[in-house]
C-alpha positions in Angstrom: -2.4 -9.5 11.4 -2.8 -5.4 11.3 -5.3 -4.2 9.8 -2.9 -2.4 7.3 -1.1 -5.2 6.4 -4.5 -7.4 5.9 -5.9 -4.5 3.4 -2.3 -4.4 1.6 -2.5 -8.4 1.0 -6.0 -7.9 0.0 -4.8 -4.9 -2.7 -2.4 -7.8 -3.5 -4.7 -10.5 -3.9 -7.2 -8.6 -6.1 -4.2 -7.4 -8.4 -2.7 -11.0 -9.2 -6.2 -13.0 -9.3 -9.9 -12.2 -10.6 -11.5 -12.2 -7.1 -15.4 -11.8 -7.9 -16.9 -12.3 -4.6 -15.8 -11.6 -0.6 -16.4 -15.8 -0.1 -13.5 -15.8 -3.2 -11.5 -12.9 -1.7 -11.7 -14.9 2.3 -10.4 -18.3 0.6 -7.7 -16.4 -0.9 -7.1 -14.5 2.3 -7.1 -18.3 4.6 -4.8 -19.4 2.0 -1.9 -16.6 3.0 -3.0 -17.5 6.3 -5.4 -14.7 7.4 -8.2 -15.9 8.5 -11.1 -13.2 8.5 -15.2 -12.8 9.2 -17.2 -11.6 6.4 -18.0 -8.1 8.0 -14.1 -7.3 8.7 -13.9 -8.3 4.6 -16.9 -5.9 3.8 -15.4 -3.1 6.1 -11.8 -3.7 4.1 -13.7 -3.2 0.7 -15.5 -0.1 1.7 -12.2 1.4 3.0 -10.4 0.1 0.2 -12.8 2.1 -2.0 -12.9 -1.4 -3.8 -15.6 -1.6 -7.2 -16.4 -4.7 -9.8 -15.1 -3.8 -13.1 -15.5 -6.1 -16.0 -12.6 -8.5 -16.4 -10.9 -9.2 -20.1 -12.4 -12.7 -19.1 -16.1 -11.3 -19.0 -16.6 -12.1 -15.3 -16.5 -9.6 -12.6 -13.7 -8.9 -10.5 -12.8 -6.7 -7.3 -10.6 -3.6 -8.6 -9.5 -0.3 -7.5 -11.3 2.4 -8.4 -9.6 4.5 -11.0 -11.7 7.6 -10.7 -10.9 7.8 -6.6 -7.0 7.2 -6.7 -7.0 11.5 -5.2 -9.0 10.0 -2.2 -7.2 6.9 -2.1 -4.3 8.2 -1.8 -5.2 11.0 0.9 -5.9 7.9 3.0 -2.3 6.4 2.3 -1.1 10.0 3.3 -2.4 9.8 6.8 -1.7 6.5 7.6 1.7 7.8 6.4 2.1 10.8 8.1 0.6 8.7 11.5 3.4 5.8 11.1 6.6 7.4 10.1 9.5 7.4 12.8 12.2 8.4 11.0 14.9 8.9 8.3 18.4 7.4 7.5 20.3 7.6 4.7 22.7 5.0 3.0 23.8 5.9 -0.6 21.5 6.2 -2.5 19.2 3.9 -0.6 16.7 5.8 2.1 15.3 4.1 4.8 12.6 5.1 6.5 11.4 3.5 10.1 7.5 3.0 10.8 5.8 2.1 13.5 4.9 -2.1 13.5 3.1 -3.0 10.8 2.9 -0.4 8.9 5.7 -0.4 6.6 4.2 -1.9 3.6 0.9 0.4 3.5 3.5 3.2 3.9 5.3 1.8 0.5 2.3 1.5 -1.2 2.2 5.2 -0.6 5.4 6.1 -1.9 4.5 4.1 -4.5 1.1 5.5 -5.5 2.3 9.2 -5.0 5.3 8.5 -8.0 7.8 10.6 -6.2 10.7 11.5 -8.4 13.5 9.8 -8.8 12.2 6.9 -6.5 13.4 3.9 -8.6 11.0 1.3 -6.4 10.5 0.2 -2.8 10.9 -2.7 0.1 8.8 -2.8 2.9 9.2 -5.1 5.6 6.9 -4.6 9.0 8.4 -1.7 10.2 11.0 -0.9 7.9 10.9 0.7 3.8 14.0 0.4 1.7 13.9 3.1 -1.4 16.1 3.1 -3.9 16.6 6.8 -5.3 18.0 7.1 -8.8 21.1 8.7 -8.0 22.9 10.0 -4.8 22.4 13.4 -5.7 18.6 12.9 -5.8 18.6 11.3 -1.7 17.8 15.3 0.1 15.5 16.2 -2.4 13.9 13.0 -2.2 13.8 13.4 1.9 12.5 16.5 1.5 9.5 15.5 -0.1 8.6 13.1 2.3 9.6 15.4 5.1 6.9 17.9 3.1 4.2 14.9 3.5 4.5 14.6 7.4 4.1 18.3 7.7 
């Protein structure tokens, strides 16, 4: 599995389940299949910018850190601006090619920079699906992306 997609399952993992540990966050990880070494897990977290927070349960959990989500999301940016392809439109739907892999990392860009009139988006591995709010919003929409790659 890409790197990418590893750290986007782990982003996943760590959003639906209160992962205290790395030992928790590999048995969740073999689970989906991914089977990982302790030092890839540590280097993810580190990357990830990953932090314990208290959990409403009183335990610890892995979390993203709130305070970082500007250098967070210059990371997504890169890996953005390094995987895009290209553009299509169809409606009010734009599609947007990666390179393999790296569609859903680029989503969870799109999605962490709260574009306008971006209603939500599908990833698959080298393909995004975004849903803009109305036709009329699709060029300014590309634009802004177009903006990011420059």
């Amino acid at each position: 599995m890409k790197k990418y997609a590893r750290q986007r399952k782990i982003l996943e993992l760590i959003e639906a389940y209160e992962i205290e540990t790395q030992e928790e966050l590999s048995e969740h990880l073999k689970r989906t299949g991914i089977d990982i070494t302790q030092a890839t897990i540590s280097r993810d977290i580190k990357e990830l910018r990953l932090v314990k927070v208290l959990s409403k349960s009183g335990k610890y959990k892995y979390a993203v850190m709130d305070e970082n989500i500007e250098g967070a999301t210059e990371r997504l940016i890169k890996i953005f601006k390094s995987s895009i392809i290209g553009f299509d439109i169809a409606g009010h739907i734009l599609v947007i090619k990666t390179l393999p892999g790296a569609a859903q990392v680029c989503a969870s860009a799109i999605d962490t920079l709260k574009v306008e009139h971006v209603v939500g988006t599908i990833a698959g591995d080298d393909t995004i699906f975004i849903a803009v709010s109305d036709m009329k919003y699709v060029d300014s929409v590309v634009k802004t992306f177009q903006g990011l790659l420059n």
